[in-house]
C-alpha positions in Angstrom: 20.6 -37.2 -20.7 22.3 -33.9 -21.0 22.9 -32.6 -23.9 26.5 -31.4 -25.1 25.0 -27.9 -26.0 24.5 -27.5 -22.1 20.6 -27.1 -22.7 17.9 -28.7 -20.5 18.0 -32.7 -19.7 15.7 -35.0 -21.3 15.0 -38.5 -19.7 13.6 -41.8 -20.8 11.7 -44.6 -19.1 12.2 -48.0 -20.4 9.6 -50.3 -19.9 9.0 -54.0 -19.4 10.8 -56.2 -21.3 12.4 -53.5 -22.8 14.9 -53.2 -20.0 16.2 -56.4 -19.9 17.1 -56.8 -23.9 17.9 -52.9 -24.4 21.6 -53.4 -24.9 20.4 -57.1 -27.8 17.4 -55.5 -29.2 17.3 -56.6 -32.9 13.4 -56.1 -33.5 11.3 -52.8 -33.3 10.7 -51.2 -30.3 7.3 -49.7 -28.9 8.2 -45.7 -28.4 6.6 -42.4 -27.4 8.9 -39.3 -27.6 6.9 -36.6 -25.5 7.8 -33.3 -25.0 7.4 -31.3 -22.0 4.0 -29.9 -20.9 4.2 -28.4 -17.4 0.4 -27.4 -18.1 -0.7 -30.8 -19.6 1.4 -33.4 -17.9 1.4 -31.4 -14.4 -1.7 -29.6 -14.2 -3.8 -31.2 -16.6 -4.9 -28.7 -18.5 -7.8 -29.2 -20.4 -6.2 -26.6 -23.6 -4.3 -29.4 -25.0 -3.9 -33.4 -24.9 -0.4 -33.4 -23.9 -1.3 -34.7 -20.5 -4.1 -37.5 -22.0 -1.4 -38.4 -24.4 1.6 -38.9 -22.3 -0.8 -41.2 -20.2 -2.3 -43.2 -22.8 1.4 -43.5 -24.2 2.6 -45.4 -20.7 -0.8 -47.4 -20.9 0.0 -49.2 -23.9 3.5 -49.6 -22.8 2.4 -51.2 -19.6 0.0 -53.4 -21.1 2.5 -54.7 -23.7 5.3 -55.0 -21.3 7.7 -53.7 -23.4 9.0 -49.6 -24.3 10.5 -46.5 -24.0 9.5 -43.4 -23.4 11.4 -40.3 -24.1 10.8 -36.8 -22.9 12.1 -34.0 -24.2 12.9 -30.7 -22.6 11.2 -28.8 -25.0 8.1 -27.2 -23.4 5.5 -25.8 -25.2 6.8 -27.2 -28.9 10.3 -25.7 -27.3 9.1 -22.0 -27.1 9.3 -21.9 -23.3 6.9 -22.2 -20.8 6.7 -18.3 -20.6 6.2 -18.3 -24.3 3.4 -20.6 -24.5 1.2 -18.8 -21.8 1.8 -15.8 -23.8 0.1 -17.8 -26.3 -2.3 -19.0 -24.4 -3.4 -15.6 -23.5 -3.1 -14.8 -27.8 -5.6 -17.9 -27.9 -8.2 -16.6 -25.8 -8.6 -12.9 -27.9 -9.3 -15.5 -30.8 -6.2 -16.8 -32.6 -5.3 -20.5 -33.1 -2.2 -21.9 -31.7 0.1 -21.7 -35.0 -1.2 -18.1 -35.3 -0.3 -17.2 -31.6 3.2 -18.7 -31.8 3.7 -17.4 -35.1 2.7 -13.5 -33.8 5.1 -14.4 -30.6 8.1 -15.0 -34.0 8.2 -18.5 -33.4 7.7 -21.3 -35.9 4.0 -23.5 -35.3 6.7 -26.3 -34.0 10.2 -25.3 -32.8 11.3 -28.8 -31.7 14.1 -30.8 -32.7 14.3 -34.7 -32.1 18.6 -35.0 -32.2 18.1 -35.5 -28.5 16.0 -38.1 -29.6 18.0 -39.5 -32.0 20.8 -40.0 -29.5 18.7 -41.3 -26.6 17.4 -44.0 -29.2 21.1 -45.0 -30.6 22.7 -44.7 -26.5 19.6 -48.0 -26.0 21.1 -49.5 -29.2 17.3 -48.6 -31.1 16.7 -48.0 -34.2 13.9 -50.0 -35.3 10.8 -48.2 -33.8 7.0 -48.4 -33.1 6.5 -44.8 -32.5 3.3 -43.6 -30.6 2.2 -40.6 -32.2 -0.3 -38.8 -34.0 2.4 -36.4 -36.0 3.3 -37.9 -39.4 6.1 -34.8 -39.2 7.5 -36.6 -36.2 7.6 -39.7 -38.1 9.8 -37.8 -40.9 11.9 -36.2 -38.8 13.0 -39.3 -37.3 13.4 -41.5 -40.4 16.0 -38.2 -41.8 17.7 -39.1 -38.3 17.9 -43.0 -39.3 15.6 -44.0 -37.3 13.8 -46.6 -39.1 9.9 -46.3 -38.1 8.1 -49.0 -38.7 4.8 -48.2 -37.7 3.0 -45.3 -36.4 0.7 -45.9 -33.1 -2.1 -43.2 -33.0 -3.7 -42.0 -30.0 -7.0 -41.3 -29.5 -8.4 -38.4 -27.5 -11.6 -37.2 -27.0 -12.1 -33.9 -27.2 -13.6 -31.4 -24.6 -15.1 -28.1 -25.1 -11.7 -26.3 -24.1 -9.6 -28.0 -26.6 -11.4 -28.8 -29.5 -10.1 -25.9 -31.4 -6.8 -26.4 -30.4 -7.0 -30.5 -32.1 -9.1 -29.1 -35.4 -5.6 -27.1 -35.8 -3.3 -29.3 -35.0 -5.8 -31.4 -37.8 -6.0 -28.7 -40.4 -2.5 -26.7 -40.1 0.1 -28.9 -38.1 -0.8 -32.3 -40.0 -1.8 -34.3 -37.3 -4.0 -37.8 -37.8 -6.2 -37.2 -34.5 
């Protein structure tokens, strides 16, 4: 999907079932909207759960036959994927990862979910299951009419490298981990 802006392209996966009745779907349907983690998804970083997530995400997908999975150009909570080693490397001398992106003069989450939004409405979906541990994601959607029915969490465990990095996105971003 490219965007009308000219910005990156974002994709989806439909899954199961899901492709066959996309274009007749009257009941909620089981979704993840990921965004981009070159160091997560790619390299599987051990700083964050982006990577653990997006797998778990297409494992409950698979297993229920059915879903869509949307990814989102928007690396690093859409500060770039220059940005977010910067704050990586703000991380390591100590600060959390709001406080790094907020000293780099971002916002803790730059995303925006229109692309989303339009993804969703192109499959004819706007009842959703949505796979997430972000209760902001869940509002920014349902402002978009996107009516989410349920919220799916996902459960991580922790390792010693990103334990901070979950208690923040816990204490300062909102997350139910």
């Amino acid at each position: 999907f490219r965007p009308q802006d000219g910005g990156n392209e974002h994709f989806c996966l439909v899954f199961g079932k899901t492709r066959e009745i996309a274009s007749k779907l009257k009941d909620e349907t089981l979704v993840r909207i990921h965004s981009q983690c070159i160091t997560g998804d790619i390299l599987d970083s051990l700083k964050c759960d982006c990577g653990q997530q997006l797998k778990q995400s297409i494992k409950i997908m698979a297993e229920a036959d059915e879903g869509v999975l949307i990814y989102l150009a928007q690396e690093g909570r859409d500060i770039g994927l220059l940005n977010k080693l910067r704050a990586y490397s703000l991380q390591e001398s100590g600060m959390d990862t709001v406080e790094a992106n907020e000293n780099l003069g971002f916002n803790d989450d730059e995303r925006l979910y229109h692309p989303a939004k339009q993804i969703l409405s192109h499959l004819k979906i706007n009842k959703v299951k949505l796979i997430t541990n972000n209760p902001k994601k869940v509002e920014h959607l349902t402002k978009l009419g996107i009516n989410v029915t349920q919220r799916i969490p996902i459960k991580i465990n922790p390792n010693k490298y990103n334990k901070k990095y979950l208690k923040t996105k816990s204490k300062k971003s909102g997350h139910i981990l």
